[in-house]
N, C-alpha and C positions, 0 to 999 in steps of 0.2 A: 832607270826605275826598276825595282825589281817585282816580281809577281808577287809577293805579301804586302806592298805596299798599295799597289793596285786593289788589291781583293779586300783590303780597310777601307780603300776610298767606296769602292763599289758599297759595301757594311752599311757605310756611314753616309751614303746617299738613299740605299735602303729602309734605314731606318729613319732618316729624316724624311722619307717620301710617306712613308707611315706614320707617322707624328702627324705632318700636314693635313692628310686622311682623315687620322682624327681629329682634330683640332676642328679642319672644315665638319665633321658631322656634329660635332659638340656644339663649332656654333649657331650650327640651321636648328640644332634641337634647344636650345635658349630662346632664339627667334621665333619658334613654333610655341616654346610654354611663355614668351612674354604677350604674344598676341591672346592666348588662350586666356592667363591672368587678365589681360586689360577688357577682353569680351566679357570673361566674370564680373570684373568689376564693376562695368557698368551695368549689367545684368542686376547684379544687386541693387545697386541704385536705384534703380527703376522698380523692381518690386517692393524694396523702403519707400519710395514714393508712396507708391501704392495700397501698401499696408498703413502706411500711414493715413491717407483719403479714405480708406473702407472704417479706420478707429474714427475717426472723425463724425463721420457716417451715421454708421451707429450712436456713437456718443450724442449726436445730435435726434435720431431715432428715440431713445432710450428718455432721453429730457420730452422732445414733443409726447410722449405715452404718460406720461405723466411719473414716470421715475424721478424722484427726488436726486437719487446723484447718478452716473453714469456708470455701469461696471468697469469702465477703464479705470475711473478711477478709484474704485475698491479696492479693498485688500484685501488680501485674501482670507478665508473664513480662520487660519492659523494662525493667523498675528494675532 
């Protein structure tokens, strides 16, 4: 074997050892933003809940006061 053949192999263990590297941080960093997305998401959820029980609320507020229709469901003074 001669020493240029050697010192390709060395290259090309090099560089495959650096591929791996990254490869591994690219996928802990996918892992990292798919947990983040799925915390969001439920995050959201849960305040559409919410937002939706406080319309409710009101809408139900606004009729006991003796409001004829709910401002949910108006439109707006531009239409």
């Amino acid at each position: 074997m001669g020493q240029g053949r050697a010192s390709a192999e060395g290259g090309m263990t090099e560089r495959i050892d650096r591929l791996e590297e990254q490869l591994a941080y690219l996928t802990k960093t996918v892992d990292e933003l798919s947990e983040v997305l799925a915390r969001q998401s439920r995050e959201i959820l849960r305040l559409e809940r919410r937002v939706g029980l406080l319309m409710e609320r009101e809408a139900e507020r606004e009729v006991e006061g003796g409001g004829s229709i709910p401002l949910a469901d108006q439109k707006p003074p531009h239409w």
